[in-house]
Every structure is written in C-alpha cells, then in structure tokens.
N, C-alpha and C positions, 0 to 999 in steps of 0.2 A: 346304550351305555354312554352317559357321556365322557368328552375326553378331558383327560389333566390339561389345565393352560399348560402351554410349552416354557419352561423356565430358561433364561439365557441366563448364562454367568457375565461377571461382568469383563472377568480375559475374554469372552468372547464377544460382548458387547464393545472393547475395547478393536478386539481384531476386526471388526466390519469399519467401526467408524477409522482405519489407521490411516486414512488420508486426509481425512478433517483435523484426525488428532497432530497430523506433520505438519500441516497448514500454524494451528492454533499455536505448537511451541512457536516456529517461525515467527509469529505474531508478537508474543509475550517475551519470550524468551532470548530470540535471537536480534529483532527491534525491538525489544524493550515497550510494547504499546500495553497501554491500562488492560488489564487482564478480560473484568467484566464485559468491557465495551467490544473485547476481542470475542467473544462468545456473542455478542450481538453478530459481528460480523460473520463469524462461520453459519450462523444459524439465516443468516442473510443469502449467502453463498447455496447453502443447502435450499433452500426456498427457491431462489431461482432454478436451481434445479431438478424441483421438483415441479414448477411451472413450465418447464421443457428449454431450458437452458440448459443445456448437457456438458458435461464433462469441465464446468467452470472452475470447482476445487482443481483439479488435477492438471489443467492445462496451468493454473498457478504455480502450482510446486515446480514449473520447467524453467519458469523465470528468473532474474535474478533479484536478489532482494529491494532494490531500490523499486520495481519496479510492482512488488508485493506490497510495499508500505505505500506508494501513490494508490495500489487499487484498492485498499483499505481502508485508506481517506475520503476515496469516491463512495464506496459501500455507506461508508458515513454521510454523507450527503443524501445518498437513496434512501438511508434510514430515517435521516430527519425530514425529510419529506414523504414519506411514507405513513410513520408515525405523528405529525403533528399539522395540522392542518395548515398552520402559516407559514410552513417549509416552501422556498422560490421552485416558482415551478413557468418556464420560459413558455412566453403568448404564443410561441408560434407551435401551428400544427407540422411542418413539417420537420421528420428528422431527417432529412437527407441536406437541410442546410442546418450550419456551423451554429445560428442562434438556439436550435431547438434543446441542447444539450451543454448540461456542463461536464460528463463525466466521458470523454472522451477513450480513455482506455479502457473503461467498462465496454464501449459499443465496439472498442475493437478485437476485446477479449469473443464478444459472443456471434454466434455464427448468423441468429437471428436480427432484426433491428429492435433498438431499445432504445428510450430515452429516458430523463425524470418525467415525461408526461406517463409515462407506465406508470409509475410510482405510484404516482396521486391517482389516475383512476382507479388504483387497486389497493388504495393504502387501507380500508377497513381488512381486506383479509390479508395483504402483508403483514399487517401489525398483528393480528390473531396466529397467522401461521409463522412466524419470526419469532411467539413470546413462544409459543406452545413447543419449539425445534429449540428452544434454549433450555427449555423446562425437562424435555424429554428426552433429548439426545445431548447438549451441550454441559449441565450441570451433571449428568449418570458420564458421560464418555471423556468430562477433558477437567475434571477437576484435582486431577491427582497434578495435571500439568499447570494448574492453575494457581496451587500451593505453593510449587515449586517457586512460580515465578511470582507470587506474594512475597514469601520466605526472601528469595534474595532481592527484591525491592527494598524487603525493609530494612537488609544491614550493609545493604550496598548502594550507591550513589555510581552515575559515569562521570568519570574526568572530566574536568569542564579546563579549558586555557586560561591560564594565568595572565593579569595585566601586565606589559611590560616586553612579556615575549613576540616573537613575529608569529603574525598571525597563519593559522596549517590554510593548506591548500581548498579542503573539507568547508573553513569556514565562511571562505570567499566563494562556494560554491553554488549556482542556483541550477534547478531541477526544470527544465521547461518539456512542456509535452504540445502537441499536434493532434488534428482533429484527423479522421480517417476520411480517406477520400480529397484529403486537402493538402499535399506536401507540402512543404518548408525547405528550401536548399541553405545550406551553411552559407553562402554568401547573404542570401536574404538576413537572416538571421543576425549574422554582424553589421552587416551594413543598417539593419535597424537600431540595434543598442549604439553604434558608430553615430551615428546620427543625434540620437539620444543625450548620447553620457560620454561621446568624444572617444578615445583612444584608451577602451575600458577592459575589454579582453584583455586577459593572457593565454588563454586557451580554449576553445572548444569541441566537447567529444558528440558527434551525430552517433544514433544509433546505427548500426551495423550494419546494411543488409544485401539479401541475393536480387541480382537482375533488376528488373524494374520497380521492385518491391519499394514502400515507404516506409522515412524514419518515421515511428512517434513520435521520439522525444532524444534529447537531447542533455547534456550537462554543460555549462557554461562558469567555466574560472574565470573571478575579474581581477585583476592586479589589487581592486580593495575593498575590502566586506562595506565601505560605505556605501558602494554602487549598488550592492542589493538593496540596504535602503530607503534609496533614493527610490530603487523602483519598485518594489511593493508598495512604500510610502505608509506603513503603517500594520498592513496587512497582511494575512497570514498568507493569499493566494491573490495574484493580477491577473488580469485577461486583458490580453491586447491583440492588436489587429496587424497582422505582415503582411502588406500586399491582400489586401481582402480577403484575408487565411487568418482565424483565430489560434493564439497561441495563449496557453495556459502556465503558468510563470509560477513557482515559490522557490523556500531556501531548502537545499538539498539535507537533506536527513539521514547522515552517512547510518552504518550498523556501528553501535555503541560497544567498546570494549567490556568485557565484564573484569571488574577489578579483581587483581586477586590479593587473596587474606597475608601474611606475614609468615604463615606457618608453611605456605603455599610457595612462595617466591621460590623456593631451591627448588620446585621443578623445573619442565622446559620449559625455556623463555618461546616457546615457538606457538604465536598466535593461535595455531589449530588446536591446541594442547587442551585435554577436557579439564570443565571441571563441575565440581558439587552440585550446579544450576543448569549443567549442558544435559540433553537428550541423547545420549548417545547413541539411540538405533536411527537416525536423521545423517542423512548425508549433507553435504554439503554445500551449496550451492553459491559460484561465485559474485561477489560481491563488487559488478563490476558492468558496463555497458557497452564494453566492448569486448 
C-alpha cells in the first residue's frame, strides 16, 4: 500500500525554520537590509550548513547587531563570487595568511577553515543549492516577514541629520575589523590613523575580550565625519596594512530607528517600545561592542 506524502503545515514549517526566521527579521527589520537580498543571505547561511559548517545561523543570533550586518556584508561578497564568475577571488593558496581572504569574520565565525577561494571552486553548486534553499525554504518560511518589512519600507523612511546641526557620534563613526590569528592592539591602531590624519580620534571602542583571547574589530569615533572620507577615499570598504596585520575599514551602520506615525507618538517614548513592523516573539539583542 503506498503511503500519503507526509503534509506539513505551514505553522509548522514555520516552527522548524524559527531560527532562520529570527535571523531574517534581524536582517530586514531590525537593520533595515533590502528584504530579497536578505533571503539570498539566509539561504546562503543555510547552505553552508549544510556543507558542514554547523551551527552558523545560531551562533549569529548570540552576536550583537553590528556585528550581524558586517557578516551579512561578507555573505554578500561569497555570494558574488560564488554566483558570478568575475567575482575577486585572491591569487594566493594559502588561507592561513592575511592575503588569501577578504571575509575575515566569516573565517572567525566558523570552526572549520574557509576562504573566497571555497567559493569559486564550488560556485556552480553554491549557486544551485543557494537558488533552490531560497525557492524551498526562504520564499514558504520568511515571507510573511518579508511583507512586513516591504509594508513599512514603503511608508517609512530612517531619520537622516539635518544640515546645520552638530554632527551625532554614529555619524563620525567607523567600523574596523581584524583578521583572526593576527591581533591589532589599540595603540597600533591609533598610532596608525595618528600618523595618517594627525590628532583625529576622540575615541576608541576595541572589542571586549577574556584572557588571551583576540579583539576582531573595533569602533573608531573621529572628532570629524571628514576623516572617514579622507579614508575610504571614495569607497564603501578599505584595507590597510598595521604593522604587517590587515585591517578591514568602513562607516559604521548604526540599527536605524523605526519612525513612529502621529497617531503613535502618545505611547511610550521608551526606544524598546513595540511596534506595527516589530517581531515581537524576538528578543533583543544589544546593540552595542562592549
């Protein structure tokens, strides 16, 4: 006798994928990142771990957001070189030095070694098994979240600073990351931009960390949004050199306020405060590097 296909509903196709689907608000919702592209990335995420890169969704959700929308950015790099043949892909064989990689907190996220040279050897079936995880899993499991955050893209805008005002802290801010296996000390670090762009700080935050452990990455306030671009110089991302230690440079990409409507305002003025576009079975997670 043969048997019935097994039918899933979709609550419960929902309830398997619920750690992809916290990732995806995360993504769209909470950094504001283009919805569709965001679905490239889960389905990217999911792929690698199904190539045996384990538990990479989940060790994300532990992070803080800034450091979700960097690894999001790199996912995008794997992507484009995965997908398209003329994606940069670094001459050297080895990943254990600094040239062979541009995605730095990808290799530090995962337990195995990886670089973009994976990519490109494997980009006909990334790109097959990437379309077919957005077809099967991403467009059935995250599109109710995907509306959402369509819906208020379209009748909402983020605050942008007015001319004239002093510029916020956020906007003089730049994002730099470290290669693994290559520390960077906070003296290094100023004493290169010191060198550079003169008496340019006002502050810098190193990542956190226990014992001997290394920072990745860092935030860097300058006393003036000019200084950042002097130093991208055009560009969305720089790479420079500390002491024969690559350090990976752009402008920090705070989490974007979600405006609220007129009718809205007499609730609580208290930032965590939900609303019409928020997730609310998603915790929280802070928004911050130290």
């Amino acid at each position: 006798m043969t048997q019935a296909p097994l039918y899933v509903t979709q609550e419960e196709f929902n309830l398997f994928h619920s750690i992809d689907r916290r990732l995806y608000t995360i993504l769209v919702v909470n950094l504001w990142r283009e919805p569709l592209e965001s679905m490239k990335i889960i389905a990217f995420w999911i792929w690698l771990e199904r190539c045996g890169f384990n538990n990479a969704v989940t060790k994300m959700l532990s992070l803080p957001y800034i450091l979700v929308n960097e690894l999001a950015d790199e996912a995008v790099t794997c992507l484009n070189c995965s997908i398209t043949d003329g994606g940069h892909v670094p001459s050297s064989s080895s990943s254990s030095s600094p040239d062979s990689h541009d995605i730095p907190l990808i290799q530090s996220l995962m337990e195995k070694e990886i670089d973009l040279q994976f990519f490109h050897r494997n980009r006909v079936s990334a790109a097959q098994g990437i379309a077919k995880i957005v077809k099967e899993v991403c467009l059935r499991g995250m599109k109710d979240i995907m509306d959402i955050a369509v819906e208020r893209n379209q009748m909402t805008a983020p605050s942008v600073v007015q001319g004239g005002e002093a510029v916020p802290a956020d906007d003089r801010t730049m994002f730099v990351t470290f290669s693994k296996g290559y520390p960077v000390c906070e003296w290094e670090v100023r004493e290169f931009f010191g060198r550079g762009f003169g008496e340019c700080i006002e502050s810098l935050y190193m990542q956190e960390v226990e014992g001997n452990e290394q920072s990745l990455f860092a935030r860097i306030v300058f006393q003036s949004a000019s200084t950042i671009e002097k130093i991208l110089n055009g560009k969305g991302k720089a790479k420079f050199t500390i002491n024969s230690k690559h350090v990976w440079a752009r402008k920090f990409v705070p989490k974007r306020s979600k405006p609220l409507s007129s009718s809205s305002s007499s609730s609580s003025s208290s930032s965590s405060s939900s609303s019409p576009y928020e997730m609310p079975a998603l915790p929280h997670f802070p928004f911050c590097v130290s």
